[in-house]
N, CA, C and O atoms as CSV, one atom per row, in Angstrom:
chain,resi,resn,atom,element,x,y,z
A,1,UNK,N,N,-16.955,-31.436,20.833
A,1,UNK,CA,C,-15.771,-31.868,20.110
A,1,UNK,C,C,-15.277,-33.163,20.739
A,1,UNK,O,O,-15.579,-33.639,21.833
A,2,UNK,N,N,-14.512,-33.591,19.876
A,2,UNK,CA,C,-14.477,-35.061,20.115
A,2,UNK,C,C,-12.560,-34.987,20.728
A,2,UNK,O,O,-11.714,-34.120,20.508
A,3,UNK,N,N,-12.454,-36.409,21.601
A,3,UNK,CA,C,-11.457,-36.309,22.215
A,3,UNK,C,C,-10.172,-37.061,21.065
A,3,UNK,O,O,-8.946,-37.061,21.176
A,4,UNK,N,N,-11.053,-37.646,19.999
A,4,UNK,CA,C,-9.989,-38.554,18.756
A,4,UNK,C,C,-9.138,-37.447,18.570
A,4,UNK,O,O,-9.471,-36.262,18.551
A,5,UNK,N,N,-8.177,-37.859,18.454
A,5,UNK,CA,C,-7.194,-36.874,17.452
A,5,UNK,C,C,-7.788,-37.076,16.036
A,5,UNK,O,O,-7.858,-35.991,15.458
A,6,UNK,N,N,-8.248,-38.136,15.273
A,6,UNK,CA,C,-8.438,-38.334,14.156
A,6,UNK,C,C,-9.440,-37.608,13.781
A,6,UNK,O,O,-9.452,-37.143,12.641
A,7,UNK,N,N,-10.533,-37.359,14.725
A,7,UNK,CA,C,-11.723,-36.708,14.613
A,7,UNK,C,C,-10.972,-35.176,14.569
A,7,UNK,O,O,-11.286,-34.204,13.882
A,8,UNK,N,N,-9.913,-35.313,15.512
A,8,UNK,CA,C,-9.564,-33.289,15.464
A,8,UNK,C,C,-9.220,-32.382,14.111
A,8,UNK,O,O,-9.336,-31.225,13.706
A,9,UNK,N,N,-8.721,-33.679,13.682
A,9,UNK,CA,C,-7.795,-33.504,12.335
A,9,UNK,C,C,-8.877,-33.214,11.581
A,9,UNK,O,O,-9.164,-32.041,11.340
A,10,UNK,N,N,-9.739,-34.432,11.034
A,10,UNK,CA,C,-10.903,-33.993,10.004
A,10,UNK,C,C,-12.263,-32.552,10.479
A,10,UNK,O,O,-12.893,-31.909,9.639
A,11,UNK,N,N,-12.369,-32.412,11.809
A,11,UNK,CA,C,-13.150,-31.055,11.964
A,11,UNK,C,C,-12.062,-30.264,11.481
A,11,UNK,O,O,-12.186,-30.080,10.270
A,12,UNK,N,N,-11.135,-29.774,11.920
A,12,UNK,CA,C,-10.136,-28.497,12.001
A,12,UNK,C,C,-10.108,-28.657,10.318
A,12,UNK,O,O,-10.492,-27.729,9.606
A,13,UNK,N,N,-9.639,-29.866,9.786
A,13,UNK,CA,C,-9.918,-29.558,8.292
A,13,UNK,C,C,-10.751,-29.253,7.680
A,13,UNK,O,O,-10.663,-28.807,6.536
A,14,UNK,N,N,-11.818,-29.439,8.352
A,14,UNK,CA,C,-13.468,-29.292,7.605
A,14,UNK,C,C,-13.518,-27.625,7.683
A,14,UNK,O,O,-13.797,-27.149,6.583
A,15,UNK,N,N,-13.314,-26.644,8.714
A,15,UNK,CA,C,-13.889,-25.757,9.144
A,15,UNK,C,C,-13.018,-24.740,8.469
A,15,UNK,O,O,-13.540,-23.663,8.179
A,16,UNK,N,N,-11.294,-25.020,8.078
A,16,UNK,CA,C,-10.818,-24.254,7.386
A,16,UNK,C,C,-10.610,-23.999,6.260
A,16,UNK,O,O,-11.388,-24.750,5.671
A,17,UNK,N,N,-9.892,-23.239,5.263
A,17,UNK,CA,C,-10.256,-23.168,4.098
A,17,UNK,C,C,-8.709,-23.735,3.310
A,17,UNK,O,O,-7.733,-23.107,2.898
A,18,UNK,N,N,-8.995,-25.005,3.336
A,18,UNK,CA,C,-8.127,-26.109,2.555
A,18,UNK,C,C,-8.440,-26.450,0.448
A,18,UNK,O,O,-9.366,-26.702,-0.323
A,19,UNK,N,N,-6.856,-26.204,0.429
A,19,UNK,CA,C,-7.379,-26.670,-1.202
A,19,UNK,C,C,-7.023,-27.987,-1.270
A,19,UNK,O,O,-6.154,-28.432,-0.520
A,20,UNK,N,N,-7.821,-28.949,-2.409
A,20,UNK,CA,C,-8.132,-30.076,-2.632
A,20,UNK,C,C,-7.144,-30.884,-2.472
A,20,UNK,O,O,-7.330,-31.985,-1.953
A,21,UNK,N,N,-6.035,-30.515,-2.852
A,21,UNK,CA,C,-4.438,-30.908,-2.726
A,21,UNK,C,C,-4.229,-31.333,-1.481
A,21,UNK,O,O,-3.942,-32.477,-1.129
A,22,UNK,N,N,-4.393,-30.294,-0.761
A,22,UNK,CA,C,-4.245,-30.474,0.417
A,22,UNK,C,C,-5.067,-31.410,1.371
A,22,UNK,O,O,-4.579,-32.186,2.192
A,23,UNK,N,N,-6.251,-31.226,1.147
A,23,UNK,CA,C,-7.394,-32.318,1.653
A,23,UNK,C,C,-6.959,-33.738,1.863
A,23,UNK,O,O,-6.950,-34.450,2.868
A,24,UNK,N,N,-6.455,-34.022,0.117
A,24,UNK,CA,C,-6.364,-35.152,-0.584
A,24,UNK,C,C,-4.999,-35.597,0.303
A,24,UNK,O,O,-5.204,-36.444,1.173
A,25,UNK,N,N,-3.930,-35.205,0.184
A,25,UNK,CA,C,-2.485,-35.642,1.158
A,25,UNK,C,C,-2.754,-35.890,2.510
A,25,UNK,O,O,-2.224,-36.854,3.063
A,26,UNK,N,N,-3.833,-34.823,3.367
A,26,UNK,CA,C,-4.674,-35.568,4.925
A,26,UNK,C,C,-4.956,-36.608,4.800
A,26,UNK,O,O,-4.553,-37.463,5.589
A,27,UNK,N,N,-5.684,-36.871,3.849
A,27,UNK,CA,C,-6.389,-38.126,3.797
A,27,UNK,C,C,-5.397,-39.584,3.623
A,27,UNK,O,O,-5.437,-40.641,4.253
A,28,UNK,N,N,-4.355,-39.054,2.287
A,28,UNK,CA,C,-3.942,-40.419,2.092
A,28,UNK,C,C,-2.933,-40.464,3.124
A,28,UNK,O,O,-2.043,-41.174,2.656
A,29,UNK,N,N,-2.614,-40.099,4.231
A,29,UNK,CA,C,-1.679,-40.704,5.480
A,29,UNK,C,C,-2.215,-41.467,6.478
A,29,UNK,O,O,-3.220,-41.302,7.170
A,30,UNK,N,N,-1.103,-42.626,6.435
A,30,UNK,CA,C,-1.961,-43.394,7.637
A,30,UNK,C,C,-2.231,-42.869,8.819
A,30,UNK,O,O,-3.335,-42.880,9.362
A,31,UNK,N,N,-1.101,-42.336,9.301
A,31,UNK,CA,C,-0.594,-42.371,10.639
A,31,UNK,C,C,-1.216,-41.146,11.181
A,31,UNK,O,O,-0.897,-40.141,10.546
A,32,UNK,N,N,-2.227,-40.893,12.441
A,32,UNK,CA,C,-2.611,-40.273,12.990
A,32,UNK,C,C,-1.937,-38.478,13.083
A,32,UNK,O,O,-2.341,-37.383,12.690
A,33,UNK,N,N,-0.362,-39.133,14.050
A,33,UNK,CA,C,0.681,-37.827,13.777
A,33,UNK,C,C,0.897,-37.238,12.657
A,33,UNK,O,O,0.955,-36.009,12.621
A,34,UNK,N,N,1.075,-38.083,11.414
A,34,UNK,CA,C,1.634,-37.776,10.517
A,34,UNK,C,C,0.388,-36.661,10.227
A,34,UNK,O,O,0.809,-35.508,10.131
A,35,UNK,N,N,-1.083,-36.819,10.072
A,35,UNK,CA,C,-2.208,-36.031,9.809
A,35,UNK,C,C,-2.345,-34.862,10.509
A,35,UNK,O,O,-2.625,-33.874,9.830
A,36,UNK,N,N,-2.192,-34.685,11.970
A,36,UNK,CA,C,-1.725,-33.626,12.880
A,36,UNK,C,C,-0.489,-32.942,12.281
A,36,UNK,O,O,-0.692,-31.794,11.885
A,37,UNK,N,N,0.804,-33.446,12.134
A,37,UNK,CA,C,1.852,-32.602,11.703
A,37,UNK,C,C,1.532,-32.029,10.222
A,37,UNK,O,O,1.760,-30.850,9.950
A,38,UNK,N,N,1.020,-32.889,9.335
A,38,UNK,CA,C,0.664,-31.780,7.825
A,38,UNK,C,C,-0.088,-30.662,8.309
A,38,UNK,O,O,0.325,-29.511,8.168
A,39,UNK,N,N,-1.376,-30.993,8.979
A,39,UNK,CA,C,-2.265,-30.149,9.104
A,39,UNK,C,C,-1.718,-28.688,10.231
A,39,UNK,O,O,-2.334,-27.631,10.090
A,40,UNK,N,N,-0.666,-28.753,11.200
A,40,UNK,CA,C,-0.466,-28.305,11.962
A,40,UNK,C,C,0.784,-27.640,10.764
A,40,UNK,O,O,0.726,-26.417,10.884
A,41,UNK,N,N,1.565,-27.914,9.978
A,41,UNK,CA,C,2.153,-27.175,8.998
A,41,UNK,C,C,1.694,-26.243,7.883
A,41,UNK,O,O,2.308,-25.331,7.328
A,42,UNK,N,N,0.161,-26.813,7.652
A,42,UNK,CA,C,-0.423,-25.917,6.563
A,42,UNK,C,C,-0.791,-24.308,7.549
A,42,UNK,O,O,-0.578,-23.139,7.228
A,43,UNK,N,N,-1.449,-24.932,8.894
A,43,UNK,CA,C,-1.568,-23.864,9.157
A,43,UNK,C,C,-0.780,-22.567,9.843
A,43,UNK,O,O,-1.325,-21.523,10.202
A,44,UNK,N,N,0.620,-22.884,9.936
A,44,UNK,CA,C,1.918,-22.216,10.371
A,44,UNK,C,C,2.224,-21.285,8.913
A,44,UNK,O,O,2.609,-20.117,8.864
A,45,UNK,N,N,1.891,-22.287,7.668
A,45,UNK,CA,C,2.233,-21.426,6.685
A,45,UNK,C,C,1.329,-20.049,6.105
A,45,UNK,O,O,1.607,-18.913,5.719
A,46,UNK,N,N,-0.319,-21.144,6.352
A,46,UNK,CA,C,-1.346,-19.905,6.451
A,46,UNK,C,C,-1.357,-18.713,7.600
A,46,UNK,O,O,-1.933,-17.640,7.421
A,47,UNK,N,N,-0.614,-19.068,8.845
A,47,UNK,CA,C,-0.211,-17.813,9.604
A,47,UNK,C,C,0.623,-16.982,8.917
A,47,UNK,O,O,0.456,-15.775,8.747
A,48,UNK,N,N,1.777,-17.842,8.416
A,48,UNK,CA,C,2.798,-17.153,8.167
A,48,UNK,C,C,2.077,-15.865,6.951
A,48,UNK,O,O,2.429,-14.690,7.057
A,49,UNK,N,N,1.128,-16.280,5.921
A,49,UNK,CA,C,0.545,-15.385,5.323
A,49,UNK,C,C,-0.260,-14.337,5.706
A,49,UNK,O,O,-0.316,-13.351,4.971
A,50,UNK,N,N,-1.088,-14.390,7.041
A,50,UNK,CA,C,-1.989,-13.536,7.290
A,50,UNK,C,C,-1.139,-12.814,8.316
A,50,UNK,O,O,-1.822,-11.893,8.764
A,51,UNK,N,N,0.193,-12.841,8.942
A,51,UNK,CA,C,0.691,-11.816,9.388
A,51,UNK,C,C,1.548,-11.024,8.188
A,51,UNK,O,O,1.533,-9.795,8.261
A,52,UNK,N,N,2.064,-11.448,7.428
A,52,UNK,CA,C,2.727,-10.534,6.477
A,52,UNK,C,C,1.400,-9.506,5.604
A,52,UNK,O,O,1.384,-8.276,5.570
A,53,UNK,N,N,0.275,-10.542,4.900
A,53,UNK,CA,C,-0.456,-8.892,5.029
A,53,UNK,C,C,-1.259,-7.996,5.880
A,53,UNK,O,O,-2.039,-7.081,5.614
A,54,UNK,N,N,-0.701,-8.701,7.356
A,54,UNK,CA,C,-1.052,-7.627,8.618
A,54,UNK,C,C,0.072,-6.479,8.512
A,54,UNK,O,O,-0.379,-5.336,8.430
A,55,UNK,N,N,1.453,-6.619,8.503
A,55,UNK,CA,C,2.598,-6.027,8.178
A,55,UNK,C,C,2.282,-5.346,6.950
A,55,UNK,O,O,2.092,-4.181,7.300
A,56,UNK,N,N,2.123,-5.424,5.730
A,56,UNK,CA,C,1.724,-5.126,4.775
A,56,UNK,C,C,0.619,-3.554,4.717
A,56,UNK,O,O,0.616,-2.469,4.135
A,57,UNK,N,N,-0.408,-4.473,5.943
A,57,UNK,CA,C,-1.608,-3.131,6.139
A,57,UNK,C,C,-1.088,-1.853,6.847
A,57,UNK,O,O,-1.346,-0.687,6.547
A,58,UNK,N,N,-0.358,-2.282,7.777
A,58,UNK,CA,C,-0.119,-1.558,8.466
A,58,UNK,C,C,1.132,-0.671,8.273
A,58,UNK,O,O,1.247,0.447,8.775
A,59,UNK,N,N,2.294,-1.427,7.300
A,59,UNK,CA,C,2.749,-0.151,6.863
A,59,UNK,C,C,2.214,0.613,5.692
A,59,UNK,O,O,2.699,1.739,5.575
A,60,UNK,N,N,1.206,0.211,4.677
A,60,UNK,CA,C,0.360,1.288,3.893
A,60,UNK,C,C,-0.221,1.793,4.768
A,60,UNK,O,O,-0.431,2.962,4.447
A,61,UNK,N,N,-0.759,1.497,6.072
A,61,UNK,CA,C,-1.530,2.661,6.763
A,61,UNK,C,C,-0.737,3.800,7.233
A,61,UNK,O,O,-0.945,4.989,6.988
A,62,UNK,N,N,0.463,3.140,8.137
A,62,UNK,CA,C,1.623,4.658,8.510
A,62,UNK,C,C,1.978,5.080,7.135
A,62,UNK,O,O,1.875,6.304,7.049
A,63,UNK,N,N,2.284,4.634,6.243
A,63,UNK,CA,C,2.348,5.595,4.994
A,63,UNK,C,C,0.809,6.071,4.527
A,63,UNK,O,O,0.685,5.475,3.457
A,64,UNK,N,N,0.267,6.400,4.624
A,64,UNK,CA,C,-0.855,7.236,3.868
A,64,UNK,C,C,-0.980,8.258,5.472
A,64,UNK,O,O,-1.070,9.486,5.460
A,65,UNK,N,N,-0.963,7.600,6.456
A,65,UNK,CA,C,-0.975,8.943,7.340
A,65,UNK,C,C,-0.067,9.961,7.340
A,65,UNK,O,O,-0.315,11.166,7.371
A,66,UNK,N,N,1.598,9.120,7.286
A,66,UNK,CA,C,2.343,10.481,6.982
A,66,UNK,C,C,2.068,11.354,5.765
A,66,UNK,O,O,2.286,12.566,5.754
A,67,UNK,N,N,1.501,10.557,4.589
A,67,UNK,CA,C,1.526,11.213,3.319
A,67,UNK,C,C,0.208,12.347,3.370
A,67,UNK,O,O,0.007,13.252,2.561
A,68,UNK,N,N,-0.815,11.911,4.876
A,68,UNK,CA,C,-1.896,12.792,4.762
A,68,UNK,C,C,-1.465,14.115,5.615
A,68,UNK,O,O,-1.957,15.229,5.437
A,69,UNK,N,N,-0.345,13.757,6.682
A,69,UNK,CA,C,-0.029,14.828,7.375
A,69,UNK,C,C,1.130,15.840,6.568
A,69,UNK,O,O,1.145,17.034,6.867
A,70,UNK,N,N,1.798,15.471,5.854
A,70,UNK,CA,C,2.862,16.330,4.351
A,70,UNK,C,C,1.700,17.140,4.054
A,70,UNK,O,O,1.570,18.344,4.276
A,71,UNK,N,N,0.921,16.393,3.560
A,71,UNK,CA,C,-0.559,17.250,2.642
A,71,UNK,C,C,-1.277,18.238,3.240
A,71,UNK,O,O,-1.742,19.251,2.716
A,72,UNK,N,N,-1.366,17.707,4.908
A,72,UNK,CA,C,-1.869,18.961,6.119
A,72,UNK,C,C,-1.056,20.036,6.066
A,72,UNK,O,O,-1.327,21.110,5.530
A,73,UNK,N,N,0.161,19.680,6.747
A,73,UNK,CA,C,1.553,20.808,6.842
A,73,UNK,C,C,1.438,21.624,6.085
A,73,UNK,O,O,1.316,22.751,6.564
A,74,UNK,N,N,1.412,21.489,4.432
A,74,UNK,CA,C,1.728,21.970,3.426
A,74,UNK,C,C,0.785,22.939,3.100
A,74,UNK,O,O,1.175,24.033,2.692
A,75,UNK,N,N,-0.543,22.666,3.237
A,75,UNK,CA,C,-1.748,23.554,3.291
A,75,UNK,C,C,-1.519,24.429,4.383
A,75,UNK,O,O,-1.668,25.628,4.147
A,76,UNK,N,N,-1.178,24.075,5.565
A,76,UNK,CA,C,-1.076,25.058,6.608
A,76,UNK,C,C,-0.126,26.197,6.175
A,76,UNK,O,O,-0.311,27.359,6.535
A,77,UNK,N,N,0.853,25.830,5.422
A,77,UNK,CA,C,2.365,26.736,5.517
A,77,UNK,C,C,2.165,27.703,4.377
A,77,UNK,O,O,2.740,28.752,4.088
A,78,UNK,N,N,0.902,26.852,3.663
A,78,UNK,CA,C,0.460,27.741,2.649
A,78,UNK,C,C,-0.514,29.185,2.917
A,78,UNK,O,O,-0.301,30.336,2.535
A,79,UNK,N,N,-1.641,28.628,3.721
A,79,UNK,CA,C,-2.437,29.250,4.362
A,79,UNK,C,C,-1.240,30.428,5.634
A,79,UNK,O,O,-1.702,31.444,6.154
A,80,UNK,N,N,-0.302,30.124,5.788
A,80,UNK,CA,C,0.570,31.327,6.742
A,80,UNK,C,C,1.163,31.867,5.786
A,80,UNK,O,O,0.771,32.970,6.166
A,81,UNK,N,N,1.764,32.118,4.868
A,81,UNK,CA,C,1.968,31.819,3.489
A,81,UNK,C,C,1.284,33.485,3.351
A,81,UNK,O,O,1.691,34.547,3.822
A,82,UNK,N,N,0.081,33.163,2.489
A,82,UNK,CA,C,-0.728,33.961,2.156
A,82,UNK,C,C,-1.384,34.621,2.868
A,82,UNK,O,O,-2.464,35.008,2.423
A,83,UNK,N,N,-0.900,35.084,4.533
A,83,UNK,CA,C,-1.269,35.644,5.705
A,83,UNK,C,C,-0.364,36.481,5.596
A,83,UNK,O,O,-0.646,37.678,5.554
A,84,UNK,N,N,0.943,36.034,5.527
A,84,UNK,CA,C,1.998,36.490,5.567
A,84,UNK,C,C,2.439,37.784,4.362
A,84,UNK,O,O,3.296,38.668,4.357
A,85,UNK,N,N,1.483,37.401,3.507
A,85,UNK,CA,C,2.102,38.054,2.306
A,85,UNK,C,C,2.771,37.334,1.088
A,85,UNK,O,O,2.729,37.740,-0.073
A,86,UNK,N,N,3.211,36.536,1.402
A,86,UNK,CA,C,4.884,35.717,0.855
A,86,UNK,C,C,4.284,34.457,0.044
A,86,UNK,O,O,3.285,33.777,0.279
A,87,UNK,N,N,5.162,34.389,-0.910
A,87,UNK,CA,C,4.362,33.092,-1.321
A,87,UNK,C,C,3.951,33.269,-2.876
A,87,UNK,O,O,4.205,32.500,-3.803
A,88,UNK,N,N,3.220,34.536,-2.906
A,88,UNK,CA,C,3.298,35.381,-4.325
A,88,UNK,C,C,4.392,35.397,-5.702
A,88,UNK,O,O,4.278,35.524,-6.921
A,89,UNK,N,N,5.402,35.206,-4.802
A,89,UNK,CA,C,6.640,35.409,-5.773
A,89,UNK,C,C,6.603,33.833,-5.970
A,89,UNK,O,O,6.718,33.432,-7.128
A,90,UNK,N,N,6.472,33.019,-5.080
A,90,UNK,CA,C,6.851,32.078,-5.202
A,90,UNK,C,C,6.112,31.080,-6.144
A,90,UNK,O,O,6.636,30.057,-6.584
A,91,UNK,N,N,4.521,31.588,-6.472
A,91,UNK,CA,C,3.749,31.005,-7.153
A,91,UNK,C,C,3.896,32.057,-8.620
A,91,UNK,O,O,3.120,31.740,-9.521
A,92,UNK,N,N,4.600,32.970,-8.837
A,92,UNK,CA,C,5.057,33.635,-9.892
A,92,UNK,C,C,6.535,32.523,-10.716
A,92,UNK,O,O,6.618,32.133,-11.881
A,93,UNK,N,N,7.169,32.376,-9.949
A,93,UNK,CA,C,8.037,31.559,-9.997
A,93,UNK,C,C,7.930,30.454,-10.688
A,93,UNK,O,O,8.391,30.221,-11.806
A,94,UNK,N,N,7.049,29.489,-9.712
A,94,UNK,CA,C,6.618,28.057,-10.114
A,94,UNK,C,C,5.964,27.811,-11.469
A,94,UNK,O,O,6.268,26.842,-12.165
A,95,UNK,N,N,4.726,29.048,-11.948
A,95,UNK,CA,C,4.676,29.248,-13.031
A,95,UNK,C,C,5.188,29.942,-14.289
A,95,UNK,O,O,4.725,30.054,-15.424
A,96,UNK,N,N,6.324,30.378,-13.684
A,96,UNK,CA,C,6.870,30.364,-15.012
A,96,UNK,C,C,8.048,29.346,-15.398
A,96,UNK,O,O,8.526,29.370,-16.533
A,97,UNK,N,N,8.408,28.635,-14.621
A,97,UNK,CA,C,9.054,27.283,-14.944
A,97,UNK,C,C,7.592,26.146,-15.321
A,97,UNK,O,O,7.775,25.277,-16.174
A,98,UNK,N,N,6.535,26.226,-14.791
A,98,UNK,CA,C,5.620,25.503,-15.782
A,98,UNK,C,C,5.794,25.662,-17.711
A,98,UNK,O,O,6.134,24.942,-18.650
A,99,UNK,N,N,5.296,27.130,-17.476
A,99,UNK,CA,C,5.272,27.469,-18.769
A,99,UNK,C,C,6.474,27.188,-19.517
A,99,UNK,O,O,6.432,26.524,-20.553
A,100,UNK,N,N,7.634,27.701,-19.003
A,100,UNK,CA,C,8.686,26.774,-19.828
A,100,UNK,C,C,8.727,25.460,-20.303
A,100,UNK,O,O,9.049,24.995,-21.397
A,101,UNK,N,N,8.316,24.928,-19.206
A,101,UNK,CA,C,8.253,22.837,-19.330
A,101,UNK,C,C,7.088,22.618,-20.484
A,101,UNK,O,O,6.997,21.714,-21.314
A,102,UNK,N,N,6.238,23.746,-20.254
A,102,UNK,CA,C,5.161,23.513,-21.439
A,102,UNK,C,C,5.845,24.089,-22.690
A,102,UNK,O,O,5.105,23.811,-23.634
A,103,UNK,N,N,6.597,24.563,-22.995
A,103,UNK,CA,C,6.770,25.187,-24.349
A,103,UNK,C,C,8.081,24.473,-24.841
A,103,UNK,O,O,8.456,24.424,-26.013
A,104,UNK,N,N,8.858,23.804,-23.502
A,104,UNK,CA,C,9.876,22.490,-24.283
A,104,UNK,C,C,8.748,22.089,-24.942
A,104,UNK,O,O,8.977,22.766,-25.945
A,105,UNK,N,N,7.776,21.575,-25.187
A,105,UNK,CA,C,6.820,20.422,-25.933
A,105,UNK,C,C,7.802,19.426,-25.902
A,105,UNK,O,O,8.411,19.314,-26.965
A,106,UNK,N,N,8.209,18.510,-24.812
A,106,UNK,CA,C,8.292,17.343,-24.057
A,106,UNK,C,C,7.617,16.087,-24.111
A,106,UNK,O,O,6.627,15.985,-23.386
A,107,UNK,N,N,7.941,15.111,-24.814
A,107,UNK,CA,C,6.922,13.999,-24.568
A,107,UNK,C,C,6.037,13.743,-23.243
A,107,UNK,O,O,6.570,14.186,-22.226
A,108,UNK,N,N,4.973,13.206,-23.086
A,108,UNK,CA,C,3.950,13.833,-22.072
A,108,UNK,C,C,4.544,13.029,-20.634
A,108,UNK,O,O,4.254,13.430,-19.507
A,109,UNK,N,N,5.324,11.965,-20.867
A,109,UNK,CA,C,6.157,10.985,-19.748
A,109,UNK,C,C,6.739,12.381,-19.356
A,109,UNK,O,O,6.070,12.959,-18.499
A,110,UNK,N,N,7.796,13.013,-19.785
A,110,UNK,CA,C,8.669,13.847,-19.520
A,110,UNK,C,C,8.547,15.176,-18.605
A,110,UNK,O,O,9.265,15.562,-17.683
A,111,UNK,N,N,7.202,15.831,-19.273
A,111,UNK,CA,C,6.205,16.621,-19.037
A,111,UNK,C,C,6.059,16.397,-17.427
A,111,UNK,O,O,6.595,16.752,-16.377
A,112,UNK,N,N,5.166,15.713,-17.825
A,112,UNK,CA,C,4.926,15.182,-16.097
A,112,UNK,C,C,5.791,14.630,-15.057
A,112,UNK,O,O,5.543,14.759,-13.858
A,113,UNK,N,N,6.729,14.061,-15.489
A,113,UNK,CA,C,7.924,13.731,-14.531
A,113,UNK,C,C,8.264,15.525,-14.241
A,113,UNK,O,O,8.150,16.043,-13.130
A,114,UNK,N,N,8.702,16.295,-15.538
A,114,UNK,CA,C,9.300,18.012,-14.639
A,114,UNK,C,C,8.205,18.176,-13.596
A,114,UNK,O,O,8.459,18.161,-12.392
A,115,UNK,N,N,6.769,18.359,-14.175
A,115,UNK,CA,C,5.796,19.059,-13.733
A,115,UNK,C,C,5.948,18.420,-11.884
A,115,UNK,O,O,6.034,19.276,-11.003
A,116,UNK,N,N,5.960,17.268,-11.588
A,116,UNK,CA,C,5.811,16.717,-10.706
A,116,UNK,C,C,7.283,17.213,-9.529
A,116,UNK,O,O,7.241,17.525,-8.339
A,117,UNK,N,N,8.063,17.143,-10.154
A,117,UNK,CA,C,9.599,17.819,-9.789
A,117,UNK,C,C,9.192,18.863,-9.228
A,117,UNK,O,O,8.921,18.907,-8.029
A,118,UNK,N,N,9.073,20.079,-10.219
A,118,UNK,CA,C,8.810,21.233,-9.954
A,118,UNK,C,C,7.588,20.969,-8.794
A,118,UNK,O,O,7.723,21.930,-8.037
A,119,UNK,N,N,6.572,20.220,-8.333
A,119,UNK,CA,C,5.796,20.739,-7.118
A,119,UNK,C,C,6.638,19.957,-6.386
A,119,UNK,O,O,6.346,20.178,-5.211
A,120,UNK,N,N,7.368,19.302,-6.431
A,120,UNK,CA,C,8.386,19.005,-4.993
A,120,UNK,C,C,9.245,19.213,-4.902
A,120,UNK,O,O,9.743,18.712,-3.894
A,121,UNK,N,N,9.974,19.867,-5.560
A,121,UNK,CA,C,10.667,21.284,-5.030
A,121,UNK,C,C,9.907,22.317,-4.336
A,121,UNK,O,O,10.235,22.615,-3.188
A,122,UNK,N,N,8.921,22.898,-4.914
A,122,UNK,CA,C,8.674,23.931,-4.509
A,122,UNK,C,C,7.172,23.352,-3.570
A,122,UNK,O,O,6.242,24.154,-3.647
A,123,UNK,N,N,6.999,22.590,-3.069
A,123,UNK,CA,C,6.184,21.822,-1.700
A,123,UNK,C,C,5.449,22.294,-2.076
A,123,UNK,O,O,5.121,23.236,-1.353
A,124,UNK,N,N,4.537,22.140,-3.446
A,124,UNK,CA,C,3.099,22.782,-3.671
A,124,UNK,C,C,2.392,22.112,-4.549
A,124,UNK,O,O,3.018,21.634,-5.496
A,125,UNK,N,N,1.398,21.966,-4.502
A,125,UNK,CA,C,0.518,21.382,-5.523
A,125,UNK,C,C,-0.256,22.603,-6.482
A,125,UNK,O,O,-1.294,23.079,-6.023
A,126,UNK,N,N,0.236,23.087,-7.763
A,126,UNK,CA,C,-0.757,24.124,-8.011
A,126,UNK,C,C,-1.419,23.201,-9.367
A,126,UNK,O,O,-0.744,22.325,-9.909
A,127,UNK,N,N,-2.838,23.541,-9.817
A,127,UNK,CA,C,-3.449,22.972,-10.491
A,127,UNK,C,C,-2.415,22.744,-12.498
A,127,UNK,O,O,-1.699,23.572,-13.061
A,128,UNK,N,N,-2.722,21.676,-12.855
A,128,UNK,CA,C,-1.579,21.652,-13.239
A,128,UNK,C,C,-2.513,21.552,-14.905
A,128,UNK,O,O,-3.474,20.819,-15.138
A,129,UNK,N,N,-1.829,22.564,-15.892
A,129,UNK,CA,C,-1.939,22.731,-17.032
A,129,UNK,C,C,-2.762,21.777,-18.081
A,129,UNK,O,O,-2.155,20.776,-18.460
A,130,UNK,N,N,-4.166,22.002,-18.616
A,130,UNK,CA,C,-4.398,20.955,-19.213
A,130,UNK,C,C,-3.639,20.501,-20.220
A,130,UNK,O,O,-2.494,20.948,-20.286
A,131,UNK,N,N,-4.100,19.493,-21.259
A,131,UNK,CA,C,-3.059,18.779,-22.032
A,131,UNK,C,C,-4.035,18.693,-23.432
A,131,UNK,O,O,-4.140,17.572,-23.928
A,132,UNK,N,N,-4.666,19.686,-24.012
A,132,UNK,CA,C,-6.071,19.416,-24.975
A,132,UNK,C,C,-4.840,19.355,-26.135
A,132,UNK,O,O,-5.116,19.154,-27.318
């Protein structure tokens, strides 16, 4: 690598991924600094992008883990649940407030908004009614 600044400017531009716009405004400045400060701004802004969808990843990742550990819990409490005995009434229950929601005949938005209610209330996923 070369000790020019002018030379720094055109590698560092060469090697990153610049749109034409941008190329084109490096180029037409005279002034050495002035080519360092654009170029040293594009890439503050391209940071500024690749940490927000680092932030981005990483809170969809803590959300899908908590949403995978709800989904663990819930199987577990189910599985003690049906150890327990208990739970019976409760899936007696849940379906017969299905069957109600099915016999409103509900537009199918509606339908599924109760249906979805009803398993979070009652912290369960049970297989849910076809729609033929």
């Amino acid at each position: 690598m070369s000790d020019d600044p002018l030379q720094l400017v055109y590698a560092i531009a060469t090697y990153i991924r610049l749109g034409v716009a941008d190329q084109q405004r490096i180029l037409e400045l005279d002034s050495t600094n002035e080519k360092l400060r654009l170029l040293m701004n594009i890439l503050n802004k391209e940071l500024e992008v690749l940490e927000l969808a680092a932030r981005f990843r990483l809170r969809r990742s803590q959300k899908l883990r908590r949403s995978s550990a709800n989904i663990i819990l819930r199987e577990q409490l189910k599985a003690i649940q049906k150890e327990l005995g208990e739970g019976d009434e409760q899936t007696v229950e849940v379906e017969e407030f299905r069957e109600k929601i099915e016999a409103a005949k509900m537009p199918d938005e509606a339908r599924r908004e109760a249906n979805r209610e009803l398993d979070r209330f009652h912290g369960c996923r049970l297989p849910q009614p076809s729609t033929a």
